[in-house]
N, C-alpha and C positions, 0 to 999 in steps of 0.2 A: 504494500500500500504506500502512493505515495504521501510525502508531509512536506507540504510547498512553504507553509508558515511557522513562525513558534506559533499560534493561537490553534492550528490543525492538528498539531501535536500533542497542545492541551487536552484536546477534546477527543482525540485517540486515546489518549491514555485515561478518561475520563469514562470512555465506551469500554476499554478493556479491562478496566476495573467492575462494571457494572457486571460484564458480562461473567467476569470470573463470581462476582459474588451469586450471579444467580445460579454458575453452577455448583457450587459450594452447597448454598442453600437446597437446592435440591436431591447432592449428594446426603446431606444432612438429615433432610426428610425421609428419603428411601434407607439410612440407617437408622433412623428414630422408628418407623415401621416394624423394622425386624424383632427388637424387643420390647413395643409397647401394644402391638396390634395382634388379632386373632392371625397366625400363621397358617394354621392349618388348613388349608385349599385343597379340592380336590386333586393338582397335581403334584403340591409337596409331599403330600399323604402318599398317594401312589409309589411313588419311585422308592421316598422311603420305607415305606415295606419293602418294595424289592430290591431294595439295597439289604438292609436287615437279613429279608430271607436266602439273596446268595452270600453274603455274612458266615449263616449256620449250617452252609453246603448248598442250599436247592437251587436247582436250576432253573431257568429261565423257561417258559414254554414247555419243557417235561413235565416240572414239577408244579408248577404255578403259571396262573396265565399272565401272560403280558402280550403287548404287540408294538414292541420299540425294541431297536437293537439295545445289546448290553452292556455296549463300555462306560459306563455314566456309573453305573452299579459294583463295577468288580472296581473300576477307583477309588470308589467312596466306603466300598464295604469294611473295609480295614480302620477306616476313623469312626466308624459308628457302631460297632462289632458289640463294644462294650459299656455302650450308653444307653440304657432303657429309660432316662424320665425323659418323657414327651414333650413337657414343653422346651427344655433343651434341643431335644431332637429336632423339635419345629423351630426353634431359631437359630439352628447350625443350618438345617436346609437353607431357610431364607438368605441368611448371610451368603451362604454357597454361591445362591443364585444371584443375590443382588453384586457380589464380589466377581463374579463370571462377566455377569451385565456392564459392569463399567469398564473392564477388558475390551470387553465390544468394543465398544467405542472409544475408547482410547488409542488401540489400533487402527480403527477406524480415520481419529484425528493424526496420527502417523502418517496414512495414504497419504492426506489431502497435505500435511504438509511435506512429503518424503518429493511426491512424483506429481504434483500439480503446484507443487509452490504455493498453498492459500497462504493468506496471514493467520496470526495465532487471533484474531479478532473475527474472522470473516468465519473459522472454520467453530469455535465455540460458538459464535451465536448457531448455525447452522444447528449444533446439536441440541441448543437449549430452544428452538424454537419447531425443533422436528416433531415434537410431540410434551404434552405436559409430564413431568416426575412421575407421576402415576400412573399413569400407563407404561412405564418402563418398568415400573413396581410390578403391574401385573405381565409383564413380557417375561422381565428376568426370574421365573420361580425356579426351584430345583427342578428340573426336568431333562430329558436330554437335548431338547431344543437349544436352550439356553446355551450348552455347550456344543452343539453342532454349528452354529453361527459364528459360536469363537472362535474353533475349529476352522470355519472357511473362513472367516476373515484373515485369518491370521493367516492362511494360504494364498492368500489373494495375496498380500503383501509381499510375501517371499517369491509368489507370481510375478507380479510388478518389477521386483526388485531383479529379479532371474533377466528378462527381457530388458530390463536397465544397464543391465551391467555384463549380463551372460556368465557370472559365476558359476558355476554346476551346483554346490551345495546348497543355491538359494529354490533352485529346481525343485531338488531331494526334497526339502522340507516343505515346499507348497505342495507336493504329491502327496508326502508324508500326513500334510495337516487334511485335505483333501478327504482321504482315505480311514483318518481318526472321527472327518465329520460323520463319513456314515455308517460307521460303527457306534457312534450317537444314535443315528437314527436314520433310516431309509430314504426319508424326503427328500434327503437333501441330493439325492440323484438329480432330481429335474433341474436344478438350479447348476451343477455339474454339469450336464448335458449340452446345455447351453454355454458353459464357458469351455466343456472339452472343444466345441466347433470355433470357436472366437481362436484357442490354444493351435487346433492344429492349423489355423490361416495364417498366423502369428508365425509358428516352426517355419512355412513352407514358404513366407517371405523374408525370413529372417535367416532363411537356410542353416536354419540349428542343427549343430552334429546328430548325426544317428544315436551315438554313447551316450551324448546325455538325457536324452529318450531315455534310451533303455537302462542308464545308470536311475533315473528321478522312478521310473516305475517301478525297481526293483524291489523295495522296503512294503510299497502295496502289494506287490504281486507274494513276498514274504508274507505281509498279513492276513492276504486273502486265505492263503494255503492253510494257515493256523486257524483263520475261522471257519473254514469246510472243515479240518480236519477237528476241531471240538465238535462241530455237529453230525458229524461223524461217527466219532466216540459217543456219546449220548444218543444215536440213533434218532436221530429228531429234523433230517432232512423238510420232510414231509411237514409237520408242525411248526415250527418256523415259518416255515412258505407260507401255510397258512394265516397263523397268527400276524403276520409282520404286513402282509400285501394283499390276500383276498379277503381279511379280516377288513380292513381300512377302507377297502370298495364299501364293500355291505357297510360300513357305519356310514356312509356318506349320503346310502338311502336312509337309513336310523334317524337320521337328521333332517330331514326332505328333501335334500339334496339343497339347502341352503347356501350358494355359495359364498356374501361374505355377511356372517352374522358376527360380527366386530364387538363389541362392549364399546362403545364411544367410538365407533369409525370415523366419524363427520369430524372428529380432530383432526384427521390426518388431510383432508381435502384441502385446506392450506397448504400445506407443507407439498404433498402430490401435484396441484396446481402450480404452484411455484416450481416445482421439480422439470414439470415438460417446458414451460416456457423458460428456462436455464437453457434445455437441452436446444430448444430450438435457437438460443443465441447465442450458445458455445459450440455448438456442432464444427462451423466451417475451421473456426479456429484453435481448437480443442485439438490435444495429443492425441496417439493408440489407445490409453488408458482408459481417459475419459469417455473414449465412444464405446470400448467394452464395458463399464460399469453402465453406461446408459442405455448399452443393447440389454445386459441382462436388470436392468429396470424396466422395462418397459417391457420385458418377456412375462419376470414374474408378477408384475402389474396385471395382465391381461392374463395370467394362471388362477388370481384370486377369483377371475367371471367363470371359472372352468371346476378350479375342486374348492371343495368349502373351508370355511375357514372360521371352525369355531372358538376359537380363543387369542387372545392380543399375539401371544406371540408366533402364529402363523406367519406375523408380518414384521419377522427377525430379519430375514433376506434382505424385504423390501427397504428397512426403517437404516439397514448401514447401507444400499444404495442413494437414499434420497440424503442422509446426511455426509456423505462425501461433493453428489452432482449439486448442493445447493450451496457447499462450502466456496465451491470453485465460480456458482452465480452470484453468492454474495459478495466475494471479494473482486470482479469487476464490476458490480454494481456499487458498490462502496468506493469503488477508484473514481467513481463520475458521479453519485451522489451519494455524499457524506453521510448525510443529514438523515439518510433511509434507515443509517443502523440503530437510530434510538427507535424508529418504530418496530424494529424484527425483536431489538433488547425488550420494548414493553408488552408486544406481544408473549415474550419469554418470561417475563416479573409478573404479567396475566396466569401463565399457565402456572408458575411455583406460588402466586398468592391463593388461588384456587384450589390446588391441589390435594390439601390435607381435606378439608371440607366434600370434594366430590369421593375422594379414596375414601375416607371414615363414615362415610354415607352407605358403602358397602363391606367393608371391611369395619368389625368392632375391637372394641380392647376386652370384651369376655372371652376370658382364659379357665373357667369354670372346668368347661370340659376335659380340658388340656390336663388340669389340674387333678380332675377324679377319677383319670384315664392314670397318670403320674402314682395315683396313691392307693390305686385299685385293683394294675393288671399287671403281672410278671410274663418273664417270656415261655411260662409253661401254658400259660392262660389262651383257651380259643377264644376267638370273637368274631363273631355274626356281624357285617356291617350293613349298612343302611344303603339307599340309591345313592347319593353323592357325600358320605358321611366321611368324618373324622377320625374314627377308631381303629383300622387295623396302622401299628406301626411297627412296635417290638414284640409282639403277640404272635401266638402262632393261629393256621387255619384250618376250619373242618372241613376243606375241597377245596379243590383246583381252581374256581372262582371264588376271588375270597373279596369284592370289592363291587358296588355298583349292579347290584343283583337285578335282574325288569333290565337290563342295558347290555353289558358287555356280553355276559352267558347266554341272553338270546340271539343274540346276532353271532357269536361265534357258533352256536351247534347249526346254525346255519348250514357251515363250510363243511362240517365232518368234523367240529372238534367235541369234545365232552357235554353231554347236554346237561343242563341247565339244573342245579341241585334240589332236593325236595329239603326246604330248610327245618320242617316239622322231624325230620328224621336226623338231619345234623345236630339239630339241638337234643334228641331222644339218645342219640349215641356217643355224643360227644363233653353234654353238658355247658354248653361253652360261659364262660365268666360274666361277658358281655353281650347280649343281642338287641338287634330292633326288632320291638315288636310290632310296628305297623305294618301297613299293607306296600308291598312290593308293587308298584306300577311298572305296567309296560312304555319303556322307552319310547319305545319306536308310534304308538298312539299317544301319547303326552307333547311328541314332537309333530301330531297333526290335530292338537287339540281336544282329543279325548282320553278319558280317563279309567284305563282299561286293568284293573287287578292280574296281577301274575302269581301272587301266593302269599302268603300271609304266617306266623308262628299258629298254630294251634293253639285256640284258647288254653284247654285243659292243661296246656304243659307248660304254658304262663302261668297259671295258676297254681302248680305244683312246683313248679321247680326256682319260681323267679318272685323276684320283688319287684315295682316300679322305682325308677329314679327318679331323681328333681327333671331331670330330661324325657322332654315329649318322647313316649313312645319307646324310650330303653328302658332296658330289666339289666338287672343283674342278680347274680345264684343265688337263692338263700343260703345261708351261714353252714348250714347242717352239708351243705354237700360243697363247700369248698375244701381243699386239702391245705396244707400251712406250708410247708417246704417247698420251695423250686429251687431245684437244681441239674446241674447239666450232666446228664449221660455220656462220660468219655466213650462208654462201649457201643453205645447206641448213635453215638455221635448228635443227638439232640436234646433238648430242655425238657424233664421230666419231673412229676412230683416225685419225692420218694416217700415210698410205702411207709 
């Protein structure tokens, strides 16, 4: 940027003070979140159980169902192996996730200033005006999204940097980071797809050696070999496939084929709008770079009209495309008029003054549950969960679906996988600590507006075996049939009471 005056210089340094406090401030908020707000969501919940349960050996898809790849689980199972109180649990995920999420974008802010040269003013505001704190909140959860985005971005860079300079190791490790994404999670092929075609027009004008081709694929072509050959070993070709990609079809009708049901999408039509008209006035004079990030924006842009996208951070891909192509339109729009950056800073002081108020609108600071989950369940204990409930995390399950009952178990016996438990019978044979005992609705009618029962606890065995809680609709064991000791079976290799 230039600085033709001292008085332009003032007032540079006046916008980059502004802007750093609001990203301060907002970093502030998304840590204030982690320990003062209800954590527990349906996707931190998730993964930490199946973190937990490959922890105590089980497998992915064998043993319990999931339908996300599983390197997210075997990294984290090691720090949480030996932590059962809950609400810790839930504020190590959060942190996890919110600690992942600022990576993002911090690499992110590296692109823009490594290989497009933005200013450190043009490229903060860009992030602080992409979307409000909150929705970053709900982007970054523990998930494996979170970390497949980090994953590509951080390959992108080494991308970038490879083509800058033609170092071979910078190759290696964008293939590397590449191939960690989708060991996070499957999606992120289409977004690959699109940059393998960008990559190989790149090689074929660049006339890049053969070797380092075949040197940058090697470490993938290594890991693929190790992930066939675990699933392999486990015998779970077949279940996998399913679980991971004909699973993910079918929920997409589960959903009605909605394709983008956003939580506050209408935030991002700013930031989107601004985004194509950048493109349309950086195109002629924009590097390689910039037209790669803006093909694959405008690819996955028009993927959101195609598969659905039920939760914020579907639009992880999108949200580091638009904050790099707007870094690079704010700082020539900032070279010709100044004046525009206090409106992009108060549109950014808009979204962190807002923030706290629309987030805690949906998100509470009752930690009750958290709390009687902490003082009430050990890791020998079953627990019966609820449609999108809080409870299973260091607990163990009476079935292969142990989460989201009316939802995932019906859509997956769909495919050929396990059909759907009789929970009257799990509770009869299992006892379990915790259960819900409301009625189990069918997903897939609750997502076309009717309200359709799938199964219910049997009265009589509420009645016999359970007490009600302070919590709508959970029991928990009467006194006379809990056991007192849990401890871990070295022989059995699991958490067991002893006799």
């Amino acid at each position: 940027m230039k600085i033709i005056t001292k008085n332009s210089a003032v007032w540079q340094y006046v916008a980059l003070t502004i802007a750093w406090a609001l990203l301060i401030g907002a970093i502030y908020f998304g840590a204030w979140t982690v320990g003062h707000t209800e954590t527990g969501n349906g996707d931190n919940v998730e993964h930490l159980h199946a973190t937990w349960l490959v922890a105590w050996g089980k497998v992915p898809y064998k043993d319990f169902f999931q339908h996300h790849n599983p390197l997210m689980w075997y990294i984290f199972a090691p720090l949480i192996k030996y932590n059962f109180n809950v609400i810790t649990l839930l504020n190590m995920a959060h942190a996890i996730g919110m600690i992942a999420g600022a990576l993002i974008f911090f690499i992110a802010y590296l692109i823009c200033r490594k290989f497009f040269k933005v200013s450190c003013l043009a490229t903060l505001t860009s992030l602080i005006t992409l979307c409000p704190p909150y929705y970053y909140i709900f982007c970054f959860n523990y998930n494996p999204d979170t970390f497949m985005a980090l994953a590509f971005v951080l390959g992108l860079y080494f991308l970038f940097a490879y083509f800058d300079k033609q170092q071979l190791y910078t190759l290696c490790t964008a293939f590397f980071c590449f191939f960690a994404a989708f060991l996070f999670t499957q999606k992120i092929l289409v977004p690959l797809f699109a940059l393998g075609i960008i990559c190989l027009y790149w090689f074929y004008r660049q006339k890049t050696p053969l070797n380092h081709i075949l040197y940058a694929l090697y470490l993938p072509f290594v890991g693929a070999l190790l992930f066939i050959s675990w699933l392999y070993y486990h015998d779970m070709f077949e279940i996998y496939w399913k679980s991971n990609y004909e699973f993910n079809i079918v929920m997409q009708d589960f959903y009605g084929n909605e394709k983008i049901n956003i939580i506050d999408y209408h935030k991002l039509y700013f930031t989107v709008a601004i985004t194509f008209l950048g493109i349309i006035w950086n195109w002629k004079a924009s590097n390689k770079f910039y037209k790669a990030v803006a093909l694959l924006f405008v690819f996955e842009f028009l993927q959101r009209f195609f598969y659905f996208s039920i939760a914020p951070y579907y639009l992880l891909p999108l949200m580091i495309y638009i904050s790099i192509l707007n870094s690079v339109f704010f700082d020539k729009l900032f070279n010709k008029y100044f004046f525009l950056v206090y409106l992009f800073l108060g549109v950014g002081a808009y979204y962190v003054y807002m923030s706290p108020g629309f987030y805690l609108s949906v998100r509470n600071n009752n930690r009750s549950f958290a709390r009687f989950l902490s003082q009430n369940i050990t890791p020998c204990d079953y627990i019966i969960s609820s449609y999108m409930g809080s409870q299973s995390i260091a607990n163990k399950d009476p079935y292969y679906y142990w989460a989201i009952l009316g939802h995932v178990d019906m859509a997956a016996e769909k495919i050929g996988l396990p059909p759907h438990p009789n929970i009257s019978l799990l509770v009869e044979q299992y006892k379990p600590k915790l259960i819900f005992g409301g009625v189990y609705w069918s997903s897939y009618d609750l997502h076309r507006g009717r309200s359709v029962p799938v199964q219910q606890v049997d009265r009589g065995l509420l009645d016999k075996y359970y007490l009600p809680t302070q919590f709508p609709d959970f029991y928990v064991l009467k006194y006379e049939y809990r056991h007192k000791i849990c401890q871990f079976d070295k022989k059995k290799g699991e958490w067991l009471y002893a006799d």
